[in-house]
TORZA-58741 format. One line per field, with one value per residue (C-alpha): residue in three letters; x, y, z; residue number from 1. Coordinates in Angstrom, 1 decimal. Last residue first. Layout:
N
type <- c(ala  ...)
u <- c(X  ...)
v <- c(Y  ...)
w <- c(Z  ...)
seq <- c(NUM  ...)
//
This chain:
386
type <- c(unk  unk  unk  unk  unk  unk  unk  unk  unk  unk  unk  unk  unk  unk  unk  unk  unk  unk  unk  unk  unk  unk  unk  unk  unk  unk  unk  unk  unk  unk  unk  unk  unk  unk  unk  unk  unk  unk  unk  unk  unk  unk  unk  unk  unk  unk  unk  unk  unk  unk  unk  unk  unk  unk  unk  unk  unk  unk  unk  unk  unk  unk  unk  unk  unk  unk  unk  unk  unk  unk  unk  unk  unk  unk  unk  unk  unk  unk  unk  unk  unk  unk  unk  unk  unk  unk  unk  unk  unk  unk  unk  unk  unk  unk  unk  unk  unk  unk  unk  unk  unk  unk  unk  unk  unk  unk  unk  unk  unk  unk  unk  unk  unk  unk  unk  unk  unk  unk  unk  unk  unk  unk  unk  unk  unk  unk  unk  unk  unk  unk  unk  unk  unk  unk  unk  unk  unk  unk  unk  unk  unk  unk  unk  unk  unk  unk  unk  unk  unk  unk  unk  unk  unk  unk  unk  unk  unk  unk  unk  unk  unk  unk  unk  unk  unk  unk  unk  unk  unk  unk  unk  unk  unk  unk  unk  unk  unk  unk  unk  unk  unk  unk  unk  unk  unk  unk  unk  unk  unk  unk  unk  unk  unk  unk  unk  unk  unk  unk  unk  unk  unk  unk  unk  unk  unk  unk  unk  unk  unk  unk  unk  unk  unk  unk  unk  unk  unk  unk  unk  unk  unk  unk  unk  unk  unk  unk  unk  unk  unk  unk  unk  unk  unk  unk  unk  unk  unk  unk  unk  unk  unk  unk  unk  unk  unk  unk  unk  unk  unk  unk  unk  unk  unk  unk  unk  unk  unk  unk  unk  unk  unk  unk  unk  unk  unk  unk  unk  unk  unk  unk  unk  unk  unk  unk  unk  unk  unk  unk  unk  unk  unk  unk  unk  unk  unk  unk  unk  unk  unk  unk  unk  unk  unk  unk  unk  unk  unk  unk  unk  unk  unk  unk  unk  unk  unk  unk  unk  unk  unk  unk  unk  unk  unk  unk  unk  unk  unk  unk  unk  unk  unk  unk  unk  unk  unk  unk  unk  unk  unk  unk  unk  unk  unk  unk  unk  unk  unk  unk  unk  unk  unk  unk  unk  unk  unk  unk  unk  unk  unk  unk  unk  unk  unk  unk  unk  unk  unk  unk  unk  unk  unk  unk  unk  unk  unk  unk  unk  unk  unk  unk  unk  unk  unk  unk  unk  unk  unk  unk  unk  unk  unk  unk  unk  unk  unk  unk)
u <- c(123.5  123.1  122.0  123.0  121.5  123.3  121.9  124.0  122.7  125.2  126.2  126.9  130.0  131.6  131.2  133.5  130.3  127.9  124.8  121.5  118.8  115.8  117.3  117.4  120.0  121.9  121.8  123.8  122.7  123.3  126.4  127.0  126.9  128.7  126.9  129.8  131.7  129.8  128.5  129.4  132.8  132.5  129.1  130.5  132.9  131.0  129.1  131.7  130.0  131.8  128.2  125.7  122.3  123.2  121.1  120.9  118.5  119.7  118.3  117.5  118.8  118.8  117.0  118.0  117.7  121.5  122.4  120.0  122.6  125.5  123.5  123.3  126.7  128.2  125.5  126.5  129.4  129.7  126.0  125.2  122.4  121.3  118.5  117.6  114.6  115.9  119.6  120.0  122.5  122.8  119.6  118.9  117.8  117.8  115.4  115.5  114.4  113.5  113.0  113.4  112.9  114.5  113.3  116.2  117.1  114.2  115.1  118.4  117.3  114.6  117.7  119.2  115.9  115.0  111.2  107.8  106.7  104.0  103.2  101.9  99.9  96.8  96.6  95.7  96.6  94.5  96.8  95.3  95.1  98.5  99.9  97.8  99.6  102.8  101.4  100.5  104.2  105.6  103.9  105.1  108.4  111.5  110.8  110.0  108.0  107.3  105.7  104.0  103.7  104.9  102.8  104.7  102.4  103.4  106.9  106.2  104.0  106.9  109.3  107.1  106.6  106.3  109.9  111.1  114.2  114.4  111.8  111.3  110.1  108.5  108.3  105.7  106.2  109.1  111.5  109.8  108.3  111.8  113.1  110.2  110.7  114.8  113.8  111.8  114.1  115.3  111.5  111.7  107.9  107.1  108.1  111.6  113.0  110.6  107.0  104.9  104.8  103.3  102.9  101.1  101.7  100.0  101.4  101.5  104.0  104.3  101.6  100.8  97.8  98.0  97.7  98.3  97.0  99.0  98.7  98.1  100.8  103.6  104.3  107.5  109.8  109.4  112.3  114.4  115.4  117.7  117.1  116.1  119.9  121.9  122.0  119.4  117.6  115.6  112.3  109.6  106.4  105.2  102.1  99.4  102.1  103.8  102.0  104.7  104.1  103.1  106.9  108.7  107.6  109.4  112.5  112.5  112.3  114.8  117.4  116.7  116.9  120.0  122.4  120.6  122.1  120.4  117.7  114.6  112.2  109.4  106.3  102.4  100.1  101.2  104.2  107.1  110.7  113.0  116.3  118.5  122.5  124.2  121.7  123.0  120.2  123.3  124.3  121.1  118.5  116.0  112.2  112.7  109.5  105.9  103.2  99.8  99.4  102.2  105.9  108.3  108.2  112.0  111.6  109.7  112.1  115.0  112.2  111.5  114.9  115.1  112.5  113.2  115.9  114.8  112.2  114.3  116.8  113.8  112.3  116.2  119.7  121.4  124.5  123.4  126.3  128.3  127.9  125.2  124.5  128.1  127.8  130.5  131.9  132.6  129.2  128.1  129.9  127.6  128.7  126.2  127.5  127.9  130.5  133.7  133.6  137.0  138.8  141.9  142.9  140.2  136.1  133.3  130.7  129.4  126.2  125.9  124.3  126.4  127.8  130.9  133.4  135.7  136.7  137.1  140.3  140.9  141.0  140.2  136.5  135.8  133.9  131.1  129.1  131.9  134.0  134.9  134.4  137.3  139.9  138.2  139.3  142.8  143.0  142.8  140.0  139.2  136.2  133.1  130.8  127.1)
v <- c(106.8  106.1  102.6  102.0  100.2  100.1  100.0  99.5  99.3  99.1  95.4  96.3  97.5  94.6  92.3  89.4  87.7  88.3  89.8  88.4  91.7  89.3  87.7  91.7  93.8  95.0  94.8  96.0  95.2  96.9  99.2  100.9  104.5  105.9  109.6  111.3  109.9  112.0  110.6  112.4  110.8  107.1  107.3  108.6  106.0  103.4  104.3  103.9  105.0  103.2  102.7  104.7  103.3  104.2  103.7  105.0  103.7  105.6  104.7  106.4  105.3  108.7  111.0  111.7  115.4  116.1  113.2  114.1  116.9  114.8  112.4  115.7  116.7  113.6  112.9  116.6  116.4  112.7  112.3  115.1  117.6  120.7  122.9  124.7  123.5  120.0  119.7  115.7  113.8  109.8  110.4  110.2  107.4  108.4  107.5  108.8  106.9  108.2  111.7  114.8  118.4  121.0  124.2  125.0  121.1  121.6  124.3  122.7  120.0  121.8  123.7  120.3  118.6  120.9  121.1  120.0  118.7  115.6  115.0  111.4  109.8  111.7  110.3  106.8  103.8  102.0  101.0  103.1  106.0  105.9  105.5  108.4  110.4  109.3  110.2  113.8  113.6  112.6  116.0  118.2  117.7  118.5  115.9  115.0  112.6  112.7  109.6  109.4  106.7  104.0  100.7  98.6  99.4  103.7  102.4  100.4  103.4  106.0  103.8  103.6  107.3  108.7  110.1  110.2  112.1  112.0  110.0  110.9  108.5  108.7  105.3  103.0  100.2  101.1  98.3  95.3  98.0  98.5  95.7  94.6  97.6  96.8  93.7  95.1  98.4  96.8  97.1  100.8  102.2  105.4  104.3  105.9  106.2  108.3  108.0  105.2  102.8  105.2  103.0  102.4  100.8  98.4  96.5  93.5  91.5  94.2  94.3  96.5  99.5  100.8  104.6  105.6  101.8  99.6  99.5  96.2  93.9  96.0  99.5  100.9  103.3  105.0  107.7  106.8  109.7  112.4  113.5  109.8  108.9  111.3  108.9  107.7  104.5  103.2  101.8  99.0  99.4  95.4  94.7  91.3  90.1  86.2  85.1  83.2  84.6  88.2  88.5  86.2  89.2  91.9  90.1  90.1  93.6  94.2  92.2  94.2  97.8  96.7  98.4  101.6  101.8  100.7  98.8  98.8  96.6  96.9  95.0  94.5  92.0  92.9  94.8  93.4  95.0  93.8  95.0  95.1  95.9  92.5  89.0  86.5  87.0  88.4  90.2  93.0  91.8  90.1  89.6  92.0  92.7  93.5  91.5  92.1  88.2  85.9  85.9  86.7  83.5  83.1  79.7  81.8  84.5  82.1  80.2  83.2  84.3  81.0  80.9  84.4  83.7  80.1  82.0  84.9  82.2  80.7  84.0  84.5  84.7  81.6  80.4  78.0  75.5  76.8  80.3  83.5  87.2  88.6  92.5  93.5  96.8  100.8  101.0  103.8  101.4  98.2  95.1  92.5  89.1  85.2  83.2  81.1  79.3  77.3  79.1  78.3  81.8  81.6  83.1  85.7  85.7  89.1  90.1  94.5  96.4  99.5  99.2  96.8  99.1  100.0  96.7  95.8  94.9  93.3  93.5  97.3  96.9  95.8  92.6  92.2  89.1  88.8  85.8  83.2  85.6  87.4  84.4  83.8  87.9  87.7  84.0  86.8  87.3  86.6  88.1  86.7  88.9  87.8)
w <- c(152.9  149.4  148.0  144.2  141.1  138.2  134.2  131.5  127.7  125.2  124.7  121.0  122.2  123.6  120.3  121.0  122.4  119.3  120.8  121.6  122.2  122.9  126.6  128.0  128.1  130.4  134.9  137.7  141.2  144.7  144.3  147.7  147.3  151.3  151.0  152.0  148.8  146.7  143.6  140.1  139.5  140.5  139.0  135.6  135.7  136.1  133.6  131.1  127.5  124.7  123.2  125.1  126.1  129.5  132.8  136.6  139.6  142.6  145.9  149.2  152.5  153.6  151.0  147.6  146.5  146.6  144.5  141.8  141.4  141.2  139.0  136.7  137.1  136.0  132.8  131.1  129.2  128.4  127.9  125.7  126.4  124.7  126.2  123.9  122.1  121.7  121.0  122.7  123.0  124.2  126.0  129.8  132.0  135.5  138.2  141.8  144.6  148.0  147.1  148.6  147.9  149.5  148.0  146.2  145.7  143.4  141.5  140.7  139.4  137.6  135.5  134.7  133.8  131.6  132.2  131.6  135.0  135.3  139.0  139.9  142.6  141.8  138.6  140.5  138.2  136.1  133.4  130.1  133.0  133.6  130.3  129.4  131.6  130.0  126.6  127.9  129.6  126.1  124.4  127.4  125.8  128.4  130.7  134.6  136.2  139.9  141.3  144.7  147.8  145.0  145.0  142.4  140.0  140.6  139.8  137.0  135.4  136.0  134.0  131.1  131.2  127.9  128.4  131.7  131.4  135.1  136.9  141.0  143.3  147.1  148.0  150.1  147.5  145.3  144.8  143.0  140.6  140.2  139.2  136.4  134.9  134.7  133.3  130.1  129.6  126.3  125.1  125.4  124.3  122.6  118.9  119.0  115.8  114.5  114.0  112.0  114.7  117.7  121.0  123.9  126.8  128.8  132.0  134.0  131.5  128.6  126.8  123.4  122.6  118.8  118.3  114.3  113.4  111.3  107.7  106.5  104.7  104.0  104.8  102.8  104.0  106.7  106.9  110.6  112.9  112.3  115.7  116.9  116.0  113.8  111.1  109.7  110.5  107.2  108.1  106.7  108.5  108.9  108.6  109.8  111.7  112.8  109.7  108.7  105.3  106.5  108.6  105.9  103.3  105.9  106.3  102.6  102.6  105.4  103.2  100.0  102.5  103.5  101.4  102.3  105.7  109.1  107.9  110.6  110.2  112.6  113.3  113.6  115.6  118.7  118.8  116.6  116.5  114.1  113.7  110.1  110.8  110.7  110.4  112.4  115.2  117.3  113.9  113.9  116.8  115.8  117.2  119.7  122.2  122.6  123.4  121.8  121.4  122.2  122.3  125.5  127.4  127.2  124.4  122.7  122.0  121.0  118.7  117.1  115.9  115.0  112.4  111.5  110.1  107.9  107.0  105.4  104.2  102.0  101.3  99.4  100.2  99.0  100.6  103.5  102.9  103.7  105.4  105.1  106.0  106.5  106.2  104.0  105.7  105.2  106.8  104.4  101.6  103.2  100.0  100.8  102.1  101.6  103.1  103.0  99.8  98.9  96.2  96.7  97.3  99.9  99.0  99.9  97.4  97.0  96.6  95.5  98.4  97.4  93.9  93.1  90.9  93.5  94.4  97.5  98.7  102.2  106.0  105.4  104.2  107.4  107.6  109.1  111.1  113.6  116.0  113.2  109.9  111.3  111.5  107.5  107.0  108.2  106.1  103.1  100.9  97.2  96.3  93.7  92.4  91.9)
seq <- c(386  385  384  383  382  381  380  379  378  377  376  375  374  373  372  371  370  369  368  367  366  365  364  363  362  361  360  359  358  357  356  355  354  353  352  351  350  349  348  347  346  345  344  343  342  341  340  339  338  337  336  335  334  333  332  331  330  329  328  327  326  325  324  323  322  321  320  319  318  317  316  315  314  313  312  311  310  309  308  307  306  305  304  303  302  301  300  299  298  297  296  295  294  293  292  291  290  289  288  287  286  285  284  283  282  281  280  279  278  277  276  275  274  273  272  271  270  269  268  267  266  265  264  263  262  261  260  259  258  257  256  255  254  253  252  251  250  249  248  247  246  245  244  243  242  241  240  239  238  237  236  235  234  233  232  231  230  229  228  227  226  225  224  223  222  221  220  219  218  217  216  215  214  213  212  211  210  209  208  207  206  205  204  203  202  201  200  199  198  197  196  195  194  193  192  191  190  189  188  187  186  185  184  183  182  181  180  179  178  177  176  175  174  173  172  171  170  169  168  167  166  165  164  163  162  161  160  159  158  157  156  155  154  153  152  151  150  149  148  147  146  145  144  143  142  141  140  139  138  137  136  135  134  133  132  131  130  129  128  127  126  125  124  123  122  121  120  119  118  117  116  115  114  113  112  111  110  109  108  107  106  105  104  103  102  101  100  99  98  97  96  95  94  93  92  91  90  89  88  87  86  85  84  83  82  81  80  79  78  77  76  75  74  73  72  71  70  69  68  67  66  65  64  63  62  61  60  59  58  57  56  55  54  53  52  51  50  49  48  47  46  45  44  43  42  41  40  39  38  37  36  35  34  33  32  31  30  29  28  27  26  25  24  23  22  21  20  19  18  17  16  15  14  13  12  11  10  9  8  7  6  5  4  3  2  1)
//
């Protein structure tokens, strides 16, 4: 254990943030990544505990006075109220699926845990973490809360890159493994990428437009494995249209609509770019009375490259044109430093009068430190065109 003398810069830090930047004081050269450090005032008073994070250029704050030690003992005491936030919001129980702990807003910076069911996820952002993920892990089987935990390490890149698995603790969880979500059953890969098949961030926003679609004609853009599509066709959609590059995630969103009952005749699966259908479609006039779009941050896939601050404008501007009278457009970002505002206020013609009719974020299981803007990523608006 190394012990670091920090300025009252860093202590004012400590106050609203979980890291520290390596610029608000000296770190010595000579302390490994994922070294302990003991974080203390010129008169020595203890201020925190942390783990040197070089690929973060950070200490990552994991413990105050008098809590101090970082052991099974700290993990429990973590997860204890990570799980008592969630269950107090009605989001725990058997097969469900949702956030256990989200990085610093569950007090513990750069480690996620996802559980579905009776398994989880612990994702470690950076190497450094990998010890704190592993205990995280333990406190999983000892609580009992699931039965294995798949152990990941995010690289960077984002679900390009994706995340290396690990570890598996525990039991190994099935390849195909079937979760709730309210109404609704999804299913999801845990052993993959990044992405697992299922958007648990997404929860209320499902929940919105199944609300909104009864009698609709709806089109899904970037739909991925269909999640969206599913709570559209529940909420008694006239006809769903899903559209994605990867014919793979359309297979698994047609299985999403058979695994919830729902008529396969109500929905279209098209394999496409969903620029160059875009304009295909308002070729031959198509029209829809709401029109989903939830793209990726960037994407290079076969082609057909997409980034969100290049390309997001023209392609609401296009969904614009296939909107019908009194249509609505649901839009999201999970892009940090991404205005969507602004991109609506640029792509959406003016002729068509857009009215903003709700806005919405993230759900009650991503908790995030209030001075931290950015890790409030997702936005989601809702507008009515004319």
């Amino acid at each position: 254990m190394t012990n670091l003398t920090v300025p009252s810069r860093v202590v004012q830090r400590l106050e609203r943030s979980c890291e520290v930047p390596f610029s608000l004081f000296a770190v010595p050269d000579s302390l490994t990544d994922g070294a302990m450090v003991l974080l203390q005032t010129p008169a020595f008073s203890t201020v925190a505990r942390g783990v040197v994070d070089r690929d973060a250029a950070c200490v990552r704050v994991l413990a105050w006075p008098p809590e101090l030690s970082i052991d099974a003992a700290w993990a429990d005491r973590r997860l204890e109220r990570a799980l008592t936030l969630r269950a107090a919001r009605g989001l725990t129980g058997p097969d469900r699926a949702f956030r256990l702990m989200n990085g610093a807003g569950d007090h513990v910076p750069g480690v996620l845990i996802d559980v579905y069911g009776a398994w989880a996820v612990v994702s470690a952002s950076t190497p450094a973490l990998r010890v704190v993920a592993d205990l995280l892990a333990h406190g999983l089987l000892d609580r009992r809360i699931a039965r294995g935990v798949v152990v990941k390490r995010r690289g960077r890149g984002g679900a390009a890159a994706g995340p290396a698995v690990d570890a598996v603790v525990g039991e190994t969880p099935p390849e195909r493994l079937v979760v709730r979500e309210g109404p609704w059953q999804f299913e999801v890969h845990l052993a993959t990428g990044v992405n697992v098949g299922l958007f648990t961030d997404m929860r209320d926003e499902r929940c919105r437009l199944a609300a909104m679609t009864a009698g609709r004609r709806v089109l899904n853009l970037f739909a991925y494995t269909g999640a969206l599509s599913v709570a559209a066709a529940s909420g008694g959609a006239a006809h769903v249209t899903s559209v994605d590059l990867s014919e793979g995630v359309l297979a698994w969103a047609r299985d999403h609509f058979a695994l919830n009952g729902l008529d396969a005749t109500t929905h279209t699966t098209v394999a496409a770019d969903v620029a160059t259908w875009l304009q295909q479609a308002a070729g031959e006039r198509a029209r829809f009375d709401v029109v989903l779009v939830d793209p990726p941050s960037y994407s290079a896939a076969r082609g057909a490259p997409f980034a969100i601050d290049r390309d997001y404008a023209p392609v609401i501007a296009a969904a614009c044109e296939l909107l019908a009278p009194d249509g609505d457009l649901w839009l999201a970002s999970n892009t940090r430093g991404f205005s969507l505002a602004g991109a609506v206020q640029a792509a959406v013609p003016a002729s068509r009068r857009p009215r903003l009719v709700a806005q919405g974020g993230l759900p009650a299981d991503y908790p995030t430190e209030p001075a931290d803007v950015e890790a409030r990523y997702l936005q989601t608006c809702l507008l009515r065109l004319l």
